[in-house]
N, C-alpha and C positions, 0 to 999 in steps of 0.2 A: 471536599471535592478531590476528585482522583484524575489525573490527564494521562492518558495513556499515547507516547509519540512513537510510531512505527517507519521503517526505511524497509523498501523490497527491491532489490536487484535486481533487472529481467534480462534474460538473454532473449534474442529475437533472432534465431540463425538464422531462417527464412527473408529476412528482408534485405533487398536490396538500396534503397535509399532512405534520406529523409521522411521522404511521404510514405512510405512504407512502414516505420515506425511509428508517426504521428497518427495515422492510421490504427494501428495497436493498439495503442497507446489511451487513443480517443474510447477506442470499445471496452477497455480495461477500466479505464476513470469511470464511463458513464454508465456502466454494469453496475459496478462496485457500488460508486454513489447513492444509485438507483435501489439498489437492496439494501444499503446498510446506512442511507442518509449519514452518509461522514464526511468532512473535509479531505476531500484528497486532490493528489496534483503530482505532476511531473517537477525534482526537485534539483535534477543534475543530469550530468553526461547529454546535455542536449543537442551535440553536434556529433557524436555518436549514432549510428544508425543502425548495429546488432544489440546495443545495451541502452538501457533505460534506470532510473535509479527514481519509485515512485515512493512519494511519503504521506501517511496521513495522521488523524490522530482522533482519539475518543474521549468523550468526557463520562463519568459516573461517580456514584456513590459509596460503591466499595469495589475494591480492588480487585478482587476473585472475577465479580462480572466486566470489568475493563478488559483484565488478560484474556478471561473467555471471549470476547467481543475482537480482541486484536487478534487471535489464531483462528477465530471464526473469518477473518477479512483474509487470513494468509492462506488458508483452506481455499477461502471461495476463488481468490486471485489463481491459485493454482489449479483450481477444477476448469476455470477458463480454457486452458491449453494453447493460452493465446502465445504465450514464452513462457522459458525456463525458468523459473526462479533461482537465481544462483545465492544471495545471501538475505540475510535481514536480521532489522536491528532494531531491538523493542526498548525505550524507557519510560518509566514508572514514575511520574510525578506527583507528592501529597501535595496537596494544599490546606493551609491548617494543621489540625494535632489528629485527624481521621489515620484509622488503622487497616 
């Protein structure tokens, strides 16, 4: 089994408060979920209100289709246009002797 843990940094210049990110926020997570059935969630900077710091993560069978699946989720995040993407941060977990 292959665990794939992703982090995506969002800038939000647009917003003026709290609710204006959590707002974001909500249409980012329930998109995302929604086409890629994945665990994801708001994981930091939550009293921040122009940055966001969202994580998720994937399971599979071999490793080629996890990374495919994680730059497909970074892709789609950013066809959003909901924010910037400013950083992101992929690791590669085995489980077992799988290659």
């Amino acid at each position: 089994m292959i665990v794939g843990i992703s982090t995506i940094e969002i800038f939000f210049p647009e917003n003026q408060s709290l609710k204006d990110k959590r707002q974001a926020l909500r249409k980012i997570v329930e998109k995302t979920r929604a086409k890629f059935s994945i665990s994801i969630m708001e994981i930091n900077q939550n009293n921040l209100w122009q940055r966001a710091q969202i994580g998720f993560s994937v399971i599979g069978v071999k490793k080629d289709h996890v990374n495919r699946m994680i730059d497909n989720v970074h892709e789609y995040i950013e066809s959003l246009y909901i924010g910037s993407v400013i950083d992101t941060k992929t690791e590669i977990i085995v489980m077992g002797n799988e290659i």
